[in-house]
mmCIF file of the C-alpha atoms, coordinates in Angstrom:
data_MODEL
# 
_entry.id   MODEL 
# 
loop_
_atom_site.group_PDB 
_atom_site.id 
_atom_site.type_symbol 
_atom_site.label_atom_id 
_atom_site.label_alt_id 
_atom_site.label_comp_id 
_atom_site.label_asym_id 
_atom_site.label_entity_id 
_atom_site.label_seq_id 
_atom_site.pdbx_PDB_ins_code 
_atom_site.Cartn_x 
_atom_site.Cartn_y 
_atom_site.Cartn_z 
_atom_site.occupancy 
_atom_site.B_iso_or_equiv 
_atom_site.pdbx_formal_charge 
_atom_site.auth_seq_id 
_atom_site.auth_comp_id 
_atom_site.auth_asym_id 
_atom_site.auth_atom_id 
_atom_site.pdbx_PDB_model_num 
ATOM 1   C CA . UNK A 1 1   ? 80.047 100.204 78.974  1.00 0.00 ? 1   UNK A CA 1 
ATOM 2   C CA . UNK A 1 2   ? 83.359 98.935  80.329  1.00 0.00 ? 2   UNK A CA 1 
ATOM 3   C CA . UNK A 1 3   ? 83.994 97.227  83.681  1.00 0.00 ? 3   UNK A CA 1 
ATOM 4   C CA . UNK A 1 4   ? 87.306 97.912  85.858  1.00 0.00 ? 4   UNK A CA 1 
ATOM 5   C CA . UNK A 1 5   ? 87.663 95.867  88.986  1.00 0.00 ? 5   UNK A CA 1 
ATOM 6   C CA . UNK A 1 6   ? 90.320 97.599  91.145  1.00 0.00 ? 6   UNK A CA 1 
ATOM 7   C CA . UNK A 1 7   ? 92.098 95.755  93.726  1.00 0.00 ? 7   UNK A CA 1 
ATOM 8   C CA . UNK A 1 8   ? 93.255 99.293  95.999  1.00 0.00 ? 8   UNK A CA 1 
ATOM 9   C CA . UNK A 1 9   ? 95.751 98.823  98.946  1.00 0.00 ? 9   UNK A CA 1 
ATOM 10  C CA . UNK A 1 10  ? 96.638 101.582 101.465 1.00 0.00 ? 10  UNK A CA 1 
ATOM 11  C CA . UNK A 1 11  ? 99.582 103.409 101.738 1.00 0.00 ? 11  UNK A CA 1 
ATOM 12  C CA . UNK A 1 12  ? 98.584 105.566 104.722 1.00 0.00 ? 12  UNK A CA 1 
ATOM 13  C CA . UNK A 1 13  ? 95.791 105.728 107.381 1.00 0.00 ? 13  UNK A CA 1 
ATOM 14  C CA . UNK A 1 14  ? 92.291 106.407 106.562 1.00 0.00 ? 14  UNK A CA 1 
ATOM 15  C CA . UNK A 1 15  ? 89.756 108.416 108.846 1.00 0.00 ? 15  UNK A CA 1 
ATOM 16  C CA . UNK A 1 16  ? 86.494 109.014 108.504 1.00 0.00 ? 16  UNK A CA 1 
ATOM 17  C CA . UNK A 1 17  ? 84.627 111.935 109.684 1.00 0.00 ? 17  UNK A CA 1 
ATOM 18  C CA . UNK A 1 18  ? 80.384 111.218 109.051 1.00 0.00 ? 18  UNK A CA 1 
ATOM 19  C CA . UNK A 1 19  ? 78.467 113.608 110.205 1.00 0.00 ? 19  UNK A CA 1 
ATOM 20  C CA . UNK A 1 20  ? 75.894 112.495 113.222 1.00 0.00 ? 20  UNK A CA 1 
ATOM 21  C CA . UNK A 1 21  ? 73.069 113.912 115.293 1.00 0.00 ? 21  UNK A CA 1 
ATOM 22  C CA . UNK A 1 22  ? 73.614 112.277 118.293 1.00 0.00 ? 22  UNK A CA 1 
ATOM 23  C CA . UNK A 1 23  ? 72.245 114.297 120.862 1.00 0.00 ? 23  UNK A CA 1 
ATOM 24  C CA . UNK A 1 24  ? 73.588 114.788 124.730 1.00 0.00 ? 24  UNK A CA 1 
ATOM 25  C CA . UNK A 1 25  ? 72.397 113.992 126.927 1.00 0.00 ? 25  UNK A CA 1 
ATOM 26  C CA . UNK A 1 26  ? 70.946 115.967 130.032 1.00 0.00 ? 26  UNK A CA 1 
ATOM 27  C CA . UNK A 1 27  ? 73.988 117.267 131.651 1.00 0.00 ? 27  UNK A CA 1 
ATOM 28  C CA . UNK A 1 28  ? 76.490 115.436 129.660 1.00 0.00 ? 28  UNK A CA 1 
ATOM 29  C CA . UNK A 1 29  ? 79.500 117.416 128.781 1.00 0.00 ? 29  UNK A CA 1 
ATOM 30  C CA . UNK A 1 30  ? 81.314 118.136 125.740 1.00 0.00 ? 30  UNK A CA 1 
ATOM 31  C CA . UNK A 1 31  ? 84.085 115.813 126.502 1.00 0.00 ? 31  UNK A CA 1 
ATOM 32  C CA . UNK A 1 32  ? 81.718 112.381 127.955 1.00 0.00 ? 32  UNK A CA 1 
ATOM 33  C CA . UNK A 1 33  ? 79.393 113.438 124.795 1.00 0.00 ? 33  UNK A CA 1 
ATOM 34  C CA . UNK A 1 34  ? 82.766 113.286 122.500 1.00 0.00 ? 34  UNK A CA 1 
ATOM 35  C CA . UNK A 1 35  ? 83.582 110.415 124.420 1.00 0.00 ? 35  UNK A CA 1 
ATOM 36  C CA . UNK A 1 36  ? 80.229 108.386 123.406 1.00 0.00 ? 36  UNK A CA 1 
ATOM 37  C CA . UNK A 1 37  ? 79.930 109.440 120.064 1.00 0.00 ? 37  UNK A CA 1 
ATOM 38  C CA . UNK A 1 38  ? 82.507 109.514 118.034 1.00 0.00 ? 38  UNK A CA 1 
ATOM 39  C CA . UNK A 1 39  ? 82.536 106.225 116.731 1.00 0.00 ? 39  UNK A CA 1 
ATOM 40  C CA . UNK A 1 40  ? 79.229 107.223 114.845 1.00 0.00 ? 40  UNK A CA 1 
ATOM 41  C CA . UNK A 1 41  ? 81.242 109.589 112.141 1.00 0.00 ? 41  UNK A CA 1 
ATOM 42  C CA . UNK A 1 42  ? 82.008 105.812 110.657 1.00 0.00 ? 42  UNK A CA 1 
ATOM 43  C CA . UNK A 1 43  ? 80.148 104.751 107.642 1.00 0.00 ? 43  UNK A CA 1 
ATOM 44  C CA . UNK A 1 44  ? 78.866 101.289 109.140 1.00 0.00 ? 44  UNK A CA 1 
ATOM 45  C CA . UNK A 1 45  ? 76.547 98.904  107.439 1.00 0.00 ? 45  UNK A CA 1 
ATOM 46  C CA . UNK A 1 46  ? 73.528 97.264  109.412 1.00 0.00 ? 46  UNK A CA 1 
ATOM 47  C CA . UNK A 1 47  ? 75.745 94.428  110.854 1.00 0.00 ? 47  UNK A CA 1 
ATOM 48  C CA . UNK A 1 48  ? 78.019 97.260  112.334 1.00 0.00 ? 48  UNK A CA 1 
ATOM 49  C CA . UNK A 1 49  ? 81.226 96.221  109.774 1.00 0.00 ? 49  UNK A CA 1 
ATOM 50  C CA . UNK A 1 50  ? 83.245 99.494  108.763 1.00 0.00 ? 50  UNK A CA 1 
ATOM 51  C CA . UNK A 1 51  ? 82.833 100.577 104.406 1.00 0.00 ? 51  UNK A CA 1 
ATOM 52  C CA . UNK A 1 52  ? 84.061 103.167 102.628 1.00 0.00 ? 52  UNK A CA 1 
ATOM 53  C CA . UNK A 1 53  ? 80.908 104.910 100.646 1.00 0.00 ? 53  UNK A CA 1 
ATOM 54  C CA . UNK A 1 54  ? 81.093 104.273 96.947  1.00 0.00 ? 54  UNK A CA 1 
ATOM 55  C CA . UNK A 1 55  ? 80.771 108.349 96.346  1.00 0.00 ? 55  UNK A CA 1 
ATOM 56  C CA . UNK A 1 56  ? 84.121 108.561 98.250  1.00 0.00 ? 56  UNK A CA 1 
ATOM 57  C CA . UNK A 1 57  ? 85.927 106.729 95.363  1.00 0.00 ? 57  UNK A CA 1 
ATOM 58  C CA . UNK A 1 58  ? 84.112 108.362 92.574  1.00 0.00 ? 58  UNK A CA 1 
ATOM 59  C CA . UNK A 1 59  ? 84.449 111.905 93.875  1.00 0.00 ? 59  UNK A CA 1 
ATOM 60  C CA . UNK A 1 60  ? 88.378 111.098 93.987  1.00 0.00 ? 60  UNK A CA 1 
ATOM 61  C CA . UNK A 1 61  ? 88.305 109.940 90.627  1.00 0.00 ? 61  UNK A CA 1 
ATOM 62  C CA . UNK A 1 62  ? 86.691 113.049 89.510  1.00 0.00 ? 62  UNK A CA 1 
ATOM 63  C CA . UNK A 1 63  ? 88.949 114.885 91.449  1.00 0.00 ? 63  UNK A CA 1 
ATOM 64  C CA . UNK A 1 64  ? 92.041 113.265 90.314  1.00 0.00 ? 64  UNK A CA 1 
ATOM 65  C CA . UNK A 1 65  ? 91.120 113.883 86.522  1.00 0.00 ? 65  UNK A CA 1 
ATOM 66  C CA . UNK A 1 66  ? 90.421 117.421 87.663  1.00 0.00 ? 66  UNK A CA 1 
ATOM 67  C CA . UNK A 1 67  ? 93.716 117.931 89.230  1.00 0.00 ? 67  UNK A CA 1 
ATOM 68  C CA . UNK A 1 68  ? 95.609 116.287 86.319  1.00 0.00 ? 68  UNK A CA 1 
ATOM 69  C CA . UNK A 1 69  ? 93.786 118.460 83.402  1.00 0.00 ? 69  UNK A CA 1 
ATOM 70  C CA . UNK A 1 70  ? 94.837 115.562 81.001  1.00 0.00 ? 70  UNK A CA 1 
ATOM 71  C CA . UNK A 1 71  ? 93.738 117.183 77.316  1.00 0.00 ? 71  UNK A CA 1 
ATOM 72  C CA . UNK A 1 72  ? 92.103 114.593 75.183  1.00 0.00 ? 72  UNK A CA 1 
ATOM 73  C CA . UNK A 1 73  ? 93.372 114.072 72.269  1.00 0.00 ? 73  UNK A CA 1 
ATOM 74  C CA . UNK A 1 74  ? 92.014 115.724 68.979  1.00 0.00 ? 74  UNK A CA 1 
ATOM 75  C CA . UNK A 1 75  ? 89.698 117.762 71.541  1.00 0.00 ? 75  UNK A CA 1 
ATOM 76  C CA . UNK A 1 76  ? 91.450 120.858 71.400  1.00 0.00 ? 76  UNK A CA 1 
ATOM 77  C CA . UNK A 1 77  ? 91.566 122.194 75.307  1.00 0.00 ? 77  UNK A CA 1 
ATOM 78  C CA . UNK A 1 78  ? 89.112 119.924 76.535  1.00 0.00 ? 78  UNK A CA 1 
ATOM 79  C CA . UNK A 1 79  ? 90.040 117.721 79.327  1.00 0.00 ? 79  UNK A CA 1 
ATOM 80  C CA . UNK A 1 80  ? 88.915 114.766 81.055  1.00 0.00 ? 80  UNK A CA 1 
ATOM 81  C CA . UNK A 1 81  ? 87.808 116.140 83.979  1.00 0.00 ? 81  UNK A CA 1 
ATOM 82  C CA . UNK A 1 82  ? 84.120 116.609 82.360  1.00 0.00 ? 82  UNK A CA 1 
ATOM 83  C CA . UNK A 1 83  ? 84.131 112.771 81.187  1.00 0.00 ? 83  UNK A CA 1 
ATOM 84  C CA . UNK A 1 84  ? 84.953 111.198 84.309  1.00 0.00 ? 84  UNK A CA 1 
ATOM 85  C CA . UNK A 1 85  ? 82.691 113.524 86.138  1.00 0.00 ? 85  UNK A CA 1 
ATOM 86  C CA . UNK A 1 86  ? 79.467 112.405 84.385  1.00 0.00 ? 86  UNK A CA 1 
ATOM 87  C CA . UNK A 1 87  ? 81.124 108.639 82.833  1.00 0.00 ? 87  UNK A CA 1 
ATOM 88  C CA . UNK A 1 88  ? 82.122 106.961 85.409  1.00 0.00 ? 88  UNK A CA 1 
ATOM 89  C CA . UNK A 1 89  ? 80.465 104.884 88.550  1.00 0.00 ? 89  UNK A CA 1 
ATOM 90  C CA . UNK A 1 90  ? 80.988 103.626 91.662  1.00 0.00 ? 90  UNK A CA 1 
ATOM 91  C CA . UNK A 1 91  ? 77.570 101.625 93.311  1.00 0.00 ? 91  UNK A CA 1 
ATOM 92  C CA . UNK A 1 92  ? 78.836 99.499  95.843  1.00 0.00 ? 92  UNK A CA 1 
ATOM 93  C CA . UNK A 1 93  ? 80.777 100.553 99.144  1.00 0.00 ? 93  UNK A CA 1 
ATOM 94  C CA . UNK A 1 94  ? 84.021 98.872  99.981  1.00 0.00 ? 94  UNK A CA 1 
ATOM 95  C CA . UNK A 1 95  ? 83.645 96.821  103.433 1.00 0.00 ? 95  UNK A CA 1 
ATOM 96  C CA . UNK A 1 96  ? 86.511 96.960  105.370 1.00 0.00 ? 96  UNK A CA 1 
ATOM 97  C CA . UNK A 1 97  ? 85.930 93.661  107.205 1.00 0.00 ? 97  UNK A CA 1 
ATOM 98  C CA . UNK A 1 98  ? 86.134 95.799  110.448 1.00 0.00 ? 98  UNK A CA 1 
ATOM 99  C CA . UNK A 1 99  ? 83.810 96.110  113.286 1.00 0.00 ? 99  UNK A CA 1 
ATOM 100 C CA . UNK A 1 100 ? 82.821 99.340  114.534 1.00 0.00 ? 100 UNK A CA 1 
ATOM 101 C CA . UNK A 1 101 ? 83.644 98.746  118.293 1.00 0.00 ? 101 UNK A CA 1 
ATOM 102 C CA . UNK A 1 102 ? 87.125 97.671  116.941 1.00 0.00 ? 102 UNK A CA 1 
ATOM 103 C CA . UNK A 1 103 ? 88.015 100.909 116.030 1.00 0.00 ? 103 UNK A CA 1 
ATOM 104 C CA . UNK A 1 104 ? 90.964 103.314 117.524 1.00 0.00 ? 104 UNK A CA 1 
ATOM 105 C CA . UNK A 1 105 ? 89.695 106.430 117.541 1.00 0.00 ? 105 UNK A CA 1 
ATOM 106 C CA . UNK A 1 106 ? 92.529 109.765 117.647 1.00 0.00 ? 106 UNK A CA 1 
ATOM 107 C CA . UNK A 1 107 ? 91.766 112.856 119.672 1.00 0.00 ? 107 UNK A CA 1 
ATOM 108 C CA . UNK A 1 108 ? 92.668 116.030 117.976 1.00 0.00 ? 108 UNK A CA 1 
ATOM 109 C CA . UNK A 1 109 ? 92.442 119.742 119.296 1.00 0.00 ? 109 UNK A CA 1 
ATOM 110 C CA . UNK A 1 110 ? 90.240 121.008 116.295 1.00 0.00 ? 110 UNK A CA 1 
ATOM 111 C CA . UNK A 1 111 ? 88.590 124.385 115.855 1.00 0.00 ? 111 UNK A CA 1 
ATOM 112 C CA . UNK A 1 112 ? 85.383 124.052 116.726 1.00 0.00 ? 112 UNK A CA 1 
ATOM 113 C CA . UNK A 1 113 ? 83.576 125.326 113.508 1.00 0.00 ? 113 UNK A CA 1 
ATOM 114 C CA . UNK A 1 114 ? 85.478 123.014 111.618 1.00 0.00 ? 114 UNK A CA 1 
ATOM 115 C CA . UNK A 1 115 ? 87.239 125.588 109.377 1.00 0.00 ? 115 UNK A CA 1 
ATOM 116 C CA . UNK A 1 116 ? 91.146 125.497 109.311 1.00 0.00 ? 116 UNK A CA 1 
ATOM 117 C CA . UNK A 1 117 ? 92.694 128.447 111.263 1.00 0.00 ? 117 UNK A CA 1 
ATOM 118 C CA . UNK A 1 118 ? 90.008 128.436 113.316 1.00 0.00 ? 118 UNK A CA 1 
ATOM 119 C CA . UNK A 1 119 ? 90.270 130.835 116.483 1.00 0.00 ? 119 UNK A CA 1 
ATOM 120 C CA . UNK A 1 120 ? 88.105 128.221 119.065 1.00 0.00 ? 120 UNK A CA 1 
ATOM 121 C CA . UNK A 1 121 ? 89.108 125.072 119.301 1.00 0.00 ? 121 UNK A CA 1 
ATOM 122 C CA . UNK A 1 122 ? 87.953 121.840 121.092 1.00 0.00 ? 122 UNK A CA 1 
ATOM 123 C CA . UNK A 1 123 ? 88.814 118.238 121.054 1.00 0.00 ? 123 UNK A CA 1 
ATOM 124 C CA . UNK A 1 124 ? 87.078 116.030 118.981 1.00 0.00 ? 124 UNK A CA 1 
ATOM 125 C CA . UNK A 1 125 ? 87.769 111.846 118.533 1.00 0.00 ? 125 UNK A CA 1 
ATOM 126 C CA . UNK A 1 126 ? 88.422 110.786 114.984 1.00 0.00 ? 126 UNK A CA 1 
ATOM 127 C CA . UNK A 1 127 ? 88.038 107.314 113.663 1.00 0.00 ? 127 UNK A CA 1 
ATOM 128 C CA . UNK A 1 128 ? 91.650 105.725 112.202 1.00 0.00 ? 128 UNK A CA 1 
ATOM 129 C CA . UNK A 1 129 ? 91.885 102.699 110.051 1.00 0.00 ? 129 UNK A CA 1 
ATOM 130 C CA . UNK A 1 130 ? 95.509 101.765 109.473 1.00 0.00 ? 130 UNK A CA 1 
ATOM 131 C CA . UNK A 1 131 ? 95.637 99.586  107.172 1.00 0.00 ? 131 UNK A CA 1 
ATOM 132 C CA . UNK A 1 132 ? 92.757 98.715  104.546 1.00 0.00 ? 132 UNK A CA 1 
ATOM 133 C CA . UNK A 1 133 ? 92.519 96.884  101.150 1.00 0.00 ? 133 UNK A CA 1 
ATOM 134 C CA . UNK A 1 134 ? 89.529 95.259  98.840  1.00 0.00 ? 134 UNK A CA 1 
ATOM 135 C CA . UNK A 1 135 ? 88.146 95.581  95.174  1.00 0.00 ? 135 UNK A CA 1 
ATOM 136 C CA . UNK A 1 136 ? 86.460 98.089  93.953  1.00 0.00 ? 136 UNK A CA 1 
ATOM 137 C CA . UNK A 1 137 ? 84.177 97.794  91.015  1.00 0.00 ? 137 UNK A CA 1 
ATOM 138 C CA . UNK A 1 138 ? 84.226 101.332 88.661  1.00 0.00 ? 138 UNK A CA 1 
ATOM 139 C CA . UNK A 1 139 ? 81.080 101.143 85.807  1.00 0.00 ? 139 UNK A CA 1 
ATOM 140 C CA . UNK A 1 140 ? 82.566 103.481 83.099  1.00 0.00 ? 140 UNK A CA 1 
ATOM 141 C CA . UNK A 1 141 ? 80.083 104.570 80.702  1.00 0.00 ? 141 UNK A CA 1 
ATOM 142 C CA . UNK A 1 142 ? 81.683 106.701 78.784  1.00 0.00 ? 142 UNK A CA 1 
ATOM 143 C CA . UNK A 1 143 ? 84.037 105.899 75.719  1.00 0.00 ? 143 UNK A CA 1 
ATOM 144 C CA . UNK A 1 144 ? 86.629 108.953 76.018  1.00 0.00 ? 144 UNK A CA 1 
ATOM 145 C CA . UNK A 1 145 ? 88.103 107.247 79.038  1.00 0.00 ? 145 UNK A CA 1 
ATOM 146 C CA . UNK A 1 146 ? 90.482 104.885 78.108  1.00 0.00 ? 146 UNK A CA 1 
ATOM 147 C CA . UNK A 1 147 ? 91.970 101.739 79.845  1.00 0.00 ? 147 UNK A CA 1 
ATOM 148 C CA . UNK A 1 148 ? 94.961 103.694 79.845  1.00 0.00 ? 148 UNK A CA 1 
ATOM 149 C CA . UNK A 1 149 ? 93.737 107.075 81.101  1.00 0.00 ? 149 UNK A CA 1 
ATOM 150 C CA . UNK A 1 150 ? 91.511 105.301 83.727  1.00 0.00 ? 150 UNK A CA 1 
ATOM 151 C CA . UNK A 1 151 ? 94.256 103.817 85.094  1.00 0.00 ? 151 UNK A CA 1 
ATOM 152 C CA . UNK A 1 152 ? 96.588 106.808 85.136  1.00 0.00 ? 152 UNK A CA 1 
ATOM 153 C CA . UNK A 1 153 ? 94.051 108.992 86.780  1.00 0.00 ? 153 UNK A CA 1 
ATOM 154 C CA . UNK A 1 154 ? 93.298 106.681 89.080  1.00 0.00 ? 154 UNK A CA 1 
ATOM 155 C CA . UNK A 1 155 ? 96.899 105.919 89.930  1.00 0.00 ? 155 UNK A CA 1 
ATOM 156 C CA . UNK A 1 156 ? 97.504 109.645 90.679  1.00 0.00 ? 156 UNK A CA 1 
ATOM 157 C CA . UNK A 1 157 ? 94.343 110.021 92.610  1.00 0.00 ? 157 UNK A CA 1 
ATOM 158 C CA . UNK A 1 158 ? 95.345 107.438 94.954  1.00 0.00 ? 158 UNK A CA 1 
ATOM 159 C CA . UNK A 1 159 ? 99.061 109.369 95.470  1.00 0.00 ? 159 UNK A CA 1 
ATOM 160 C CA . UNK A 1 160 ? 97.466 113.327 95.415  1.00 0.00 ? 160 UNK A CA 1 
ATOM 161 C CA . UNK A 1 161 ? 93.747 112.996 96.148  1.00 0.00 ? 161 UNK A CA 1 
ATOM 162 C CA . UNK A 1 162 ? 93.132 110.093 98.534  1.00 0.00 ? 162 UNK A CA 1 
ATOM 163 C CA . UNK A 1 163 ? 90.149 109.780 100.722 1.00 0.00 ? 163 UNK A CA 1 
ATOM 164 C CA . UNK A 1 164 ? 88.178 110.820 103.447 1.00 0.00 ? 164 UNK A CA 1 
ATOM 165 C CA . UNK A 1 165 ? 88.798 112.919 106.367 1.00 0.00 ? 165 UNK A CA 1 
ATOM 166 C CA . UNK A 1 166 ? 92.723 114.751 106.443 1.00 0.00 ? 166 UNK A CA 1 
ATOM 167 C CA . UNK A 1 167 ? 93.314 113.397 102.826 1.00 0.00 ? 167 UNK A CA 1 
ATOM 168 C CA . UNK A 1 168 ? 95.977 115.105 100.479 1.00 0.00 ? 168 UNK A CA 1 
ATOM 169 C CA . UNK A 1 169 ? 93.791 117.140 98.219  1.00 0.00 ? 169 UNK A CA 1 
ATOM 170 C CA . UNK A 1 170 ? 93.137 119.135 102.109 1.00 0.00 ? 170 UNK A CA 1 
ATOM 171 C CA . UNK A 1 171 ? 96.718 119.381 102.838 1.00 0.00 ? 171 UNK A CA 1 
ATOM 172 C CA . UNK A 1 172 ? 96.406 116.094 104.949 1.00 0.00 ? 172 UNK A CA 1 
ATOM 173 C CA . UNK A 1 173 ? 98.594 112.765 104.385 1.00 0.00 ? 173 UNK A CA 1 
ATOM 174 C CA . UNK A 1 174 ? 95.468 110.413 105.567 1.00 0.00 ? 174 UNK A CA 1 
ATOM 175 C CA . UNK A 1 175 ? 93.768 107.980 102.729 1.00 0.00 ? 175 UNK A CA 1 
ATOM 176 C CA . UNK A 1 176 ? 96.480 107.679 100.475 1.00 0.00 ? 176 UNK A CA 1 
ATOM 177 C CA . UNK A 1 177 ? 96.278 104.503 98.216  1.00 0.00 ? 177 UNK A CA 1 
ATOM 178 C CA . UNK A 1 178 ? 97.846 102.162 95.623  1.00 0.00 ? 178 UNK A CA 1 
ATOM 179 C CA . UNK A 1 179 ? 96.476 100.400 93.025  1.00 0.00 ? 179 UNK A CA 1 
ATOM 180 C CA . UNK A 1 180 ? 97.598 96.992  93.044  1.00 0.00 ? 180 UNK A CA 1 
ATOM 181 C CA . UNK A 1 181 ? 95.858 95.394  89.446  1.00 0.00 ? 181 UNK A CA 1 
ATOM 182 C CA . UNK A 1 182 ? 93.100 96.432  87.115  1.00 0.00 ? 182 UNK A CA 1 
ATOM 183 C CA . UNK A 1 183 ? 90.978 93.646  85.635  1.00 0.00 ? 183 UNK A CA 1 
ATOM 184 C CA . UNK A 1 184 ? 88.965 94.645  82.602  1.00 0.00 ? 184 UNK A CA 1 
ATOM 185 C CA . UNK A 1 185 ? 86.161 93.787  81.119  1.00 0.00 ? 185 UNK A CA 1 
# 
């Protein structure tokens, strides 16, 4: 098993978009419920600080490798996309150093079943982080994926994929990163 720890810097905003089961309350309308809420479609820890979930950065890994179809080598059509699907991990969230009643939050006129080109629409508060950086730690268990190939995949993930809510790989220019160093070991 090899060890990359990935020091990741933002290039654009991020948003989050958690789902939640806050309820209204009796009489409370769409807008003061909106108005309550929406800070709880952050990922928060239990001392209220802002992370980004550990899945996020392994699904856009996987997605990245998908989106590239990189052959290996000597595999005949076989890509990546299989080895950093099931050989590579991600267990601990990224904390953004950020409490949750620090937040912005930006109001958007959304359709209300969340699908795009949606005929009813109503506003809804996202969550937006501006600017965010930290280390990531990826476990990579698999031998196919190179120092090399991890950190082209990963490069382009961060410029194509990004992450969470409005990122590129959903025609959105939200969560897009850089990678500023790769330490191996």
């Amino acid at each position: 098993m090899k060890t990359a720890r990935v020091m990741l810097k933002s290039v654009s905003a991020y948003s989050q978009s958690r789902a939640h089961t806050e309820e209204k309350l009796s009489k409370e309308t769409h807008k003061a419920h909106e108005e309550r809420t929406w800070r709880e479609r952050l990922h928060v820890d239990e001392k209220g600080v802002v992370f980004i979930p550990p899945m996020a950065f392994k699904n856009c890994l996987s997605e990245g490798a998908k989106y590239l179809s990189i052959q290996v080598p000597g595999k005949g059509k076989t890509t990546y996309t299989k080895h950093f699907e099931s050989g590579v991990l991600v267990t601990d969230p990224l904390s953004l150093g950020i409490k949750k009643e620090d937040v912005s939050g930006e109001w958007l006129h959304v359709p209300s079943d969340g699908r795009r080109g949606g005929d009813k629409r109503v506003w809804k508060c996202f969550p937006i982080i501006h600017q965010w950086e930290g280390d990531v730690v990826f476990h990579i268990f698999d031998e196919t994926v190179t120092k090399d190939i991890f950190a082209q995949v990963l490069k382009e993930s961060g410029q194509f994929i990004g992450l969470g809510r409005f990122r590129p790989r959903r025609n959105g220019f939200y969560g897009r990163f850089m990678v500023e160093s790769i330490d191996w070991s």
